[in-house]
C-alpha positions in Angstrom: -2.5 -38.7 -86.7 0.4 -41.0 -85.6 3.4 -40.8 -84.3 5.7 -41.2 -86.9 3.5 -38.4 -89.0 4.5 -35.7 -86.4 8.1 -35.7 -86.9 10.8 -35.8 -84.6 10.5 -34.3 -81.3 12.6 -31.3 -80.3 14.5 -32.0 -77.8 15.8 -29.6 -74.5 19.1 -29.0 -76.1 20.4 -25.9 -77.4 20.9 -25.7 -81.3 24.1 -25.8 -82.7 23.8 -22.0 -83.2 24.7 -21.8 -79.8 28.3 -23.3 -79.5 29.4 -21.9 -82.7 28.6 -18.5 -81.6 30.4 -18.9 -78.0 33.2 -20.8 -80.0 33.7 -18.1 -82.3 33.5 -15.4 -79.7 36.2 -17.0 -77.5 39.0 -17.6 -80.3 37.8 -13.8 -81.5 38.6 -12.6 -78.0 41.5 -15.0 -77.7 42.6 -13.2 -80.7 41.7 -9.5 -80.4 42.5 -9.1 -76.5 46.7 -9.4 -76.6 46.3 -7.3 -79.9 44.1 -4.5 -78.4 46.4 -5.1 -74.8 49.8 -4.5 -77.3 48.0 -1.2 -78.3 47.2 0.1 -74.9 50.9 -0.7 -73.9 51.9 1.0 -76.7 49.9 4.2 -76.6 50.6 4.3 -72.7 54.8 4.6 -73.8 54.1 7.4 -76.2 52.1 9.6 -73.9 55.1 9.0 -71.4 57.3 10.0 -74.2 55.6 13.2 -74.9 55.2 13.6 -71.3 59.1 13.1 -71.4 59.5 15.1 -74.3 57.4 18.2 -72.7 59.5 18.3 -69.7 62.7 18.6 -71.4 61.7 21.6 -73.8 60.2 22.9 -70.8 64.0 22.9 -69.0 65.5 23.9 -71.9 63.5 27.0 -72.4 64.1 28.3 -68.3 67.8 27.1 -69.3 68.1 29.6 -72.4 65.6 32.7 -70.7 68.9 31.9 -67.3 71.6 32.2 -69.9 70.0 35.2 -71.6 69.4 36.9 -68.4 73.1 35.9 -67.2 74.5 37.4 -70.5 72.1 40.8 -69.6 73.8 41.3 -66.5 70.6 41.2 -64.6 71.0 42.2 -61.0 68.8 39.7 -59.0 70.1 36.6 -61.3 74.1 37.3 -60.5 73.4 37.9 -57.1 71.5 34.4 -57.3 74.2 32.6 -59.3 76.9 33.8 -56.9 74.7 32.5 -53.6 74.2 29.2 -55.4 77.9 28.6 -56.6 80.3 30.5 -53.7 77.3 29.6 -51.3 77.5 33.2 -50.3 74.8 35.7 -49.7 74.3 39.6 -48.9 73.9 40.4 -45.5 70.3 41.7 -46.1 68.9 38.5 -47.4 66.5 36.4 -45.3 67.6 32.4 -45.3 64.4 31.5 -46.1 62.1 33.5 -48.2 60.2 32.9 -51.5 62.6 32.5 -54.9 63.4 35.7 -56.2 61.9 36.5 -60.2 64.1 39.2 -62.2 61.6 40.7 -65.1 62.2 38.5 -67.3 60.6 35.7 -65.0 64.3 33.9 -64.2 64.7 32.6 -60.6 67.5 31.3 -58.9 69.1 28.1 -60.4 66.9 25.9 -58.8 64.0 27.2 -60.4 65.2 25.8 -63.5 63.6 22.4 -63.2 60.5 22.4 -64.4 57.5 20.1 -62.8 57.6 16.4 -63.3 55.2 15.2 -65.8 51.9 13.2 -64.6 51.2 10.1 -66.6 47.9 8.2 -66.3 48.2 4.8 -64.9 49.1 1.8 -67.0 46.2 -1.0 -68.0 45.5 -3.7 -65.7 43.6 -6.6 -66.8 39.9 -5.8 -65.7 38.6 -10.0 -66.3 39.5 -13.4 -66.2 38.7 -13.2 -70.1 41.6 -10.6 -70.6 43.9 -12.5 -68.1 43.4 -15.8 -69.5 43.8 -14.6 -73.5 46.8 -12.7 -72.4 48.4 -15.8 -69.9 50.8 -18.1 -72.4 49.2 -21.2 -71.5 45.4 -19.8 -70.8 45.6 -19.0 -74.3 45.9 -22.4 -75.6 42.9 -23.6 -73.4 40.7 -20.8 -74.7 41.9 -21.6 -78.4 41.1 -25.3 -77.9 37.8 -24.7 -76.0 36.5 -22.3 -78.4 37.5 -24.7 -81.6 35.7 -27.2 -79.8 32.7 -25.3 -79.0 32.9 -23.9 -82.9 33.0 -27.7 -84.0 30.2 -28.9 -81.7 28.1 -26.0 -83.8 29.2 -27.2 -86.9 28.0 -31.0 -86.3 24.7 -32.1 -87.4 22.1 -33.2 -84.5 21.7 -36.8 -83.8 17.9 -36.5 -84.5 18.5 -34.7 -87.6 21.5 -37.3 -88.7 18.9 -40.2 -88.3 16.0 -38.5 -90.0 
């Protein structure tokens, strides 16, 4: 058998397989990365608006069950509403001691606030990936790259070009 029988030799090389697959994976994720970043952001400002949203029904509930309890006369909440806005106190009353609760569960005026809502932490870029398809100019380098890479895997082979 000779030579020119065989065929060409394969050479080392990778196939062109190769750099259209990395090409198309880098201008996906160039793509698909600020998208899916946009959504986190987004989803990240309507938890703190529920959050937000919680706390406020949340104050405006102890508001109405201190104005119910203020129109009922109850004992332990005028005495509290006086001390808070006269800044005057019965003679029996220890300076510092626990909040008092009337029956209806209303405290003193500055148990009306409720708790401050806890938020999970906002997205950080985790790789250089997600950094460089988010960055302004990163973006164009990654676009460029990966069009290169995808036209590198579209091109025919020298060997197969001269066969």
């Amino acid at each position: 058998m000779t030579r020119e029988m065989e065929g060409p030799k394969r050479s080392w090389a990778p196939s062109g397989w190769m750099f259209l697959a990395a090409g198309l994976a880098l201008v996906t994720a160039t793509v698909l990365l600020p998208a899916w970043r946009d959504l986190e952001d987004l989803r990240w400002r309507r938890d703190a608006a529920l959050a937000s949203e919680g706390v406020q029904r949340e104050r405006v509930f102890r508001h109405e069950r201190y104005a119910l309890a203020l129109q009922g006369h109850d004992p332990q909440v005028v005495r509290a509403m006086a001390a808070a806005q006269l800044n005057r106190a019965p003679a029996e009353r220890e300076p510092l001691r626990l909040i008092a609760v009337s029956s209806e569960g209303v405290g003193e005026p500055a148990s009306l606030e409720p708790p401050p809502a806890h938020l999970r932490a906002r997205h950080e870029a985790a790789s250089r990936l997600e950094r460089w398809a988010t960055d302004r100019h990163g973006r164009l380098w990654l676009i460029a790259g990966g069009m290169m890479c995808v036209l590198l895997g579209v091109l025919p082979r020298a060997s197969d070009a001269r066969a």
